[in-house]
C-alpha positions in Angstrom: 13.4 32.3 0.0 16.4 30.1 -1.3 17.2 30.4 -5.8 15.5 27.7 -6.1 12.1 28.2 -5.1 12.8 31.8 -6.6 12.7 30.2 -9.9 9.8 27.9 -9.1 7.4 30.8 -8.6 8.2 32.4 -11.9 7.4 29.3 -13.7 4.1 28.5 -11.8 2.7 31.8 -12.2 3.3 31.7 -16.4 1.7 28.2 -16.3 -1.1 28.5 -18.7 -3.5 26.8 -16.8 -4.8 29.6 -14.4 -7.0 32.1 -15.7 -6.8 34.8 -13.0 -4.1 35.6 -10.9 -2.4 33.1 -7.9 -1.5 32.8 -4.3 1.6 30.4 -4.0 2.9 29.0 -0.5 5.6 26.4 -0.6 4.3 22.8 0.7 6.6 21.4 3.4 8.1 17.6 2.8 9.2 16.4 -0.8 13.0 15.4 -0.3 13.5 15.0 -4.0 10.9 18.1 -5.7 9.7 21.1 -4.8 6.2 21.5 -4.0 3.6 24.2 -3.8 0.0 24.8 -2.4 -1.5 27.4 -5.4 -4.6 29.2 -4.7 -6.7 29.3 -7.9 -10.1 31.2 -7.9 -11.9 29.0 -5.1 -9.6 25.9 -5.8 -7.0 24.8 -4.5 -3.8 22.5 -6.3 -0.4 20.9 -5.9 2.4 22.1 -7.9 4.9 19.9 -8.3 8.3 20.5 -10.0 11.1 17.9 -10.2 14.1 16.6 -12.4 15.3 13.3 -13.2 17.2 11.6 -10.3 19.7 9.5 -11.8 21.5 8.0 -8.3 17.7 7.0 -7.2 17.0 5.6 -11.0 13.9 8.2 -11.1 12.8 9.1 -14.5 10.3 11.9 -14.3 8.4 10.4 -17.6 7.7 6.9 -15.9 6.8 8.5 -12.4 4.0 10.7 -14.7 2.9 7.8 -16.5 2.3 6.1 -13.3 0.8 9.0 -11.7 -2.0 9.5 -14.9 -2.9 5.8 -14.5 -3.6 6.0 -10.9 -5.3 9.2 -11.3 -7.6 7.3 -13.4 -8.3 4.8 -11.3 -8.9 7.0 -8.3 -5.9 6.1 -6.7 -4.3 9.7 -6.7 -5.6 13.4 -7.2 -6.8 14.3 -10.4 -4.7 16.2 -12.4 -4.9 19.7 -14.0 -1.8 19.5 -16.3 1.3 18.4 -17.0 4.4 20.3 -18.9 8.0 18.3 -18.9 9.2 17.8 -15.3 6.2 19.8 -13.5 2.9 19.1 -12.8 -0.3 20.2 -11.0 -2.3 18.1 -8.9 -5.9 18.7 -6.8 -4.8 19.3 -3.4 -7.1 17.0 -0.9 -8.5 18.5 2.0 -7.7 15.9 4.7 -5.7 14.2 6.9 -2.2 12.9 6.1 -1.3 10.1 7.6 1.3 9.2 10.6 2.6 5.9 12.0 -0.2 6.3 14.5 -3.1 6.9 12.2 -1.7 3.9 10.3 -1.2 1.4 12.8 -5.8 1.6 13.8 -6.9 -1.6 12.6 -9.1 0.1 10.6 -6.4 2.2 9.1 -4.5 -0.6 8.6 -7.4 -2.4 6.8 -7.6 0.2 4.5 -4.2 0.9 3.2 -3.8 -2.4 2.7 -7.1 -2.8 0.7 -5.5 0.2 -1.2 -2.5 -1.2 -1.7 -3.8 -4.8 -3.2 -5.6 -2.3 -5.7 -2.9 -0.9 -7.0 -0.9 -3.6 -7.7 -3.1 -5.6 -9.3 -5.2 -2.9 -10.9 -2.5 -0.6 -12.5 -1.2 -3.2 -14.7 -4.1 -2.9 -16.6 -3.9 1.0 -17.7 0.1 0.8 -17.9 1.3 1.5 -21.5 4.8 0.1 -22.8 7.4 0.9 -21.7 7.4 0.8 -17.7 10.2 0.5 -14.9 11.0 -2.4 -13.0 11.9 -2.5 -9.2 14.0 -5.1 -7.9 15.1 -4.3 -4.7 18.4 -6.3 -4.2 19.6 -4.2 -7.4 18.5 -1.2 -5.9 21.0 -2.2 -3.1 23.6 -3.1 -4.9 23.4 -0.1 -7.2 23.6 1.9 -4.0 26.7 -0.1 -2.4 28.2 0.3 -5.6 28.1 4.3 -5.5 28.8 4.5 -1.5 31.8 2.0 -2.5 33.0 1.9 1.4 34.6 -1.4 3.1 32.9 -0.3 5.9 29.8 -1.8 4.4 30.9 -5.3 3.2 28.1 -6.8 5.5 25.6 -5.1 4.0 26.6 -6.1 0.6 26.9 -10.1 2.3 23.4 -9.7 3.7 21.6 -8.3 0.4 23.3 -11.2 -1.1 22.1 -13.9 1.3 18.4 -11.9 1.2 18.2 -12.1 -2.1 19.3 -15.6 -2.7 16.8 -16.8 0.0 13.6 -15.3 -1.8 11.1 -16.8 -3.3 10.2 -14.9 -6.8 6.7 -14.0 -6.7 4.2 -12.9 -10.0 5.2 -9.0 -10.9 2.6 -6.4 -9.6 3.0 -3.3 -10.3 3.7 -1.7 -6.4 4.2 2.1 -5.3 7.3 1.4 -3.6 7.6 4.4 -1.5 4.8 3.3 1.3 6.0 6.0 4.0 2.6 7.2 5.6 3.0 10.7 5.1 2.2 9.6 1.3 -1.3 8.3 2.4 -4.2 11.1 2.5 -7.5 10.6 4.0 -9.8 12.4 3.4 -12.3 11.7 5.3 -14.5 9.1 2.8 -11.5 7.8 0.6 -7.2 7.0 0.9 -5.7 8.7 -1.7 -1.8 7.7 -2.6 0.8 10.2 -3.3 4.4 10.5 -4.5 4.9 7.9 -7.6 8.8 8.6 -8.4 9.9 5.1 -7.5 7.0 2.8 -8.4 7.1 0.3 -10.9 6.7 -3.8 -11.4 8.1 -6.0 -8.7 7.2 -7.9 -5.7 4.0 -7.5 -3.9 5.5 -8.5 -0.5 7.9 -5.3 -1.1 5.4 -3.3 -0.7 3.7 -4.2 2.3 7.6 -4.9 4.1 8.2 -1.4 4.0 5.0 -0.1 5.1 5.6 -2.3 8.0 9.1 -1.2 8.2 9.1 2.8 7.5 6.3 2.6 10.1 7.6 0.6 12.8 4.9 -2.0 12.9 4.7 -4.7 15.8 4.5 -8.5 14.7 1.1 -8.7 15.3 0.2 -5.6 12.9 2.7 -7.1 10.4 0.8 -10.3 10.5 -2.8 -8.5 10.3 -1.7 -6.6 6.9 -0.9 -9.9 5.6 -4.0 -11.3 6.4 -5.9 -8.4 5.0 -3.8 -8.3 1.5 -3.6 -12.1 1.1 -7.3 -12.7 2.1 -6.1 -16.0 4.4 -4.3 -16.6 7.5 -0.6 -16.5 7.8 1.8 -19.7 7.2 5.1 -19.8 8.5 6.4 -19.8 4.6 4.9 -16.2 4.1 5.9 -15.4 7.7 10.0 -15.9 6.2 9.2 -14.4 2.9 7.7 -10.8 4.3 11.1 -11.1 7.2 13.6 -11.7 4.3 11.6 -8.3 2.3 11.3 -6.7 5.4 15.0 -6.5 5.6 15.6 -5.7 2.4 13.4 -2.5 2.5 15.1 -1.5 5.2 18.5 -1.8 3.9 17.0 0.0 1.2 15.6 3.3 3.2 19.3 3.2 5.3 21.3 2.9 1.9 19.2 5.7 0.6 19.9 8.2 3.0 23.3 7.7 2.9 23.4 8.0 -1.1 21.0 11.0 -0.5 23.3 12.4 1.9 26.2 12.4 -1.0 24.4 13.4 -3.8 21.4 15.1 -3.0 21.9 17.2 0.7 17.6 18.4 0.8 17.6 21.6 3.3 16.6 20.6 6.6 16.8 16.9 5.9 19.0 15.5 8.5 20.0 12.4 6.3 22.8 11.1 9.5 19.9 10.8 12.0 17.8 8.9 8.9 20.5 6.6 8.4 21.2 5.6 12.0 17.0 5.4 12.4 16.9 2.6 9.3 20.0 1.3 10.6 18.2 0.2 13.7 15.7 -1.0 12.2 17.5 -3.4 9.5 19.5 -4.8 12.5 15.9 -5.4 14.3 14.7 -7.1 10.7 17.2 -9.4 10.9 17.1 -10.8 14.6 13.4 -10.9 13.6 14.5 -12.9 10.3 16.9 -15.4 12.3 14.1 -16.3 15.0 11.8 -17.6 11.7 15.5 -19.4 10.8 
């Protein structure tokens, strides 16, 4: 057991939200917070203990704000409470998802039915003040802190991306659509991990969920469908390549800023790098074919 989690399982067990004494396992995953699995009488919860991530632009207080409106919505676990940068969650007995589980046309149906949800239902229970996720800054705020020659053509691209989309209406998008932060549990998807949501563009959303999970043309075409209610015209086709290169410029400039700033135990950031690496470059031959 590193300091870290030392410290953790002092403050969980003087939270004063259990009545009777706690088992405490640490949850695997969580590359920016620390998470636990607490064993509460016959329930069991989610602690979750973070900071503020400047380098990432996470604020703890916006991610919390999100996470209480789409708790009450029934996007997310309920929640049992909440004290400065920790909170505890239900834990949901079911099935987290993988690129496989994701990529069943039912699955696929589903998240994507989720996902239109959120953006357009969360506005609604926001209050003021809220974040705002632009991708193209994200990527220019992370060039700016790698500051390497060595990625000039990154910087070109984001450029030439961002100048060739189209701007959209603001939803209000989870921005972090890796599967592992779908759970199904059996009736309902419930969404995890809020830190980087905020307003922006819908297609954002649904680019890197086809991009973090690898998805062929056709399943990039059937989300689509499912979110937009209507078939595919060549105009959305260009819009959803130009995002889908941006998100993955985004997950490759992450890990690298991750790598410098942040170095997660057993997080092999190099490998994650050269994995989103790949997968820009195929975003962009994909891009240029639509040219």
């Amino acid at each position: 057991m590193n300091i870290a989690h030392s410290n953790a399982l002092g403050r969980i067990k003087a939270l004063p939200c259990w009545s009777r004494p706690i088992t405490i396992e640490p949850l695997v995953g969580g590359l920016t917070n620390l998470n636990f699995l607490v064993q509460h009488l016959s329930q069991k919860w989610v602690v979750r203990l973070a900071q503020d991530i400047p380098v990432h632009g996470i604020s703890r207080q916006a991610e919390l704000t999100a996470l209480q409106a789409a708790v009450d919505l029934g996007f997310a676990p309920p929640l049992l409470y909440t004290e400065n940068s920790i909170w505890v969650t239900r834990y949901i007995e079911g099935e987290v998802q993988t690129t496989s589980t994701l990529k069943n046309s039912n699955q696929l149906s589903r998240a994507a039915e989720l996902i239109a949800r959120v953006h357009h239902e969360m506005p609604l229970h926001l209050p003021l003040p809220h974040t705002l996720f632009w991708v193209f800054h994200v990527n220019r705020h992370y060039l700016r802190l790698l500051g390497s020659e060595e990625l000039k053509r990154y910087e070109e691209s984001n450029q030439f991306l961002e100048k060739k989309c189209t701007p959209r209406p603001l939803v209000f998008a989870h921005n972090d659509l890796l599967a592992a932060n779908f759970i199904d549990d059996g009736k309902k998807l419930w969404l995890i991990d809020w830190e980087y949501s905020g307003f922006g563009d819908p297609l954002f959303d649904l680019a890197g969920l086809a991009a973090n999970q690898d998805f062929s043309i056709q399943e990039q075409e059937a989300l689509l469908e499912i979110y937009f209610r209507q078939n595919v015209d060549p105009t959305l086709k260009k819009q959803f390549a130009l995002m889908k290169c941006a998100a993955a410029l985004r997950e490759m400039l992450w890990s690298m800023v991750s790598h410098q700033h942040l170095r997660v135990i057993g997080v092999n950031y190099p490998v994650y790098t050269e994995q989103n690496r790949v997968r820009f470059e195929q975003a962009y031959e994909e891009l240029g074919n639509l040219r």
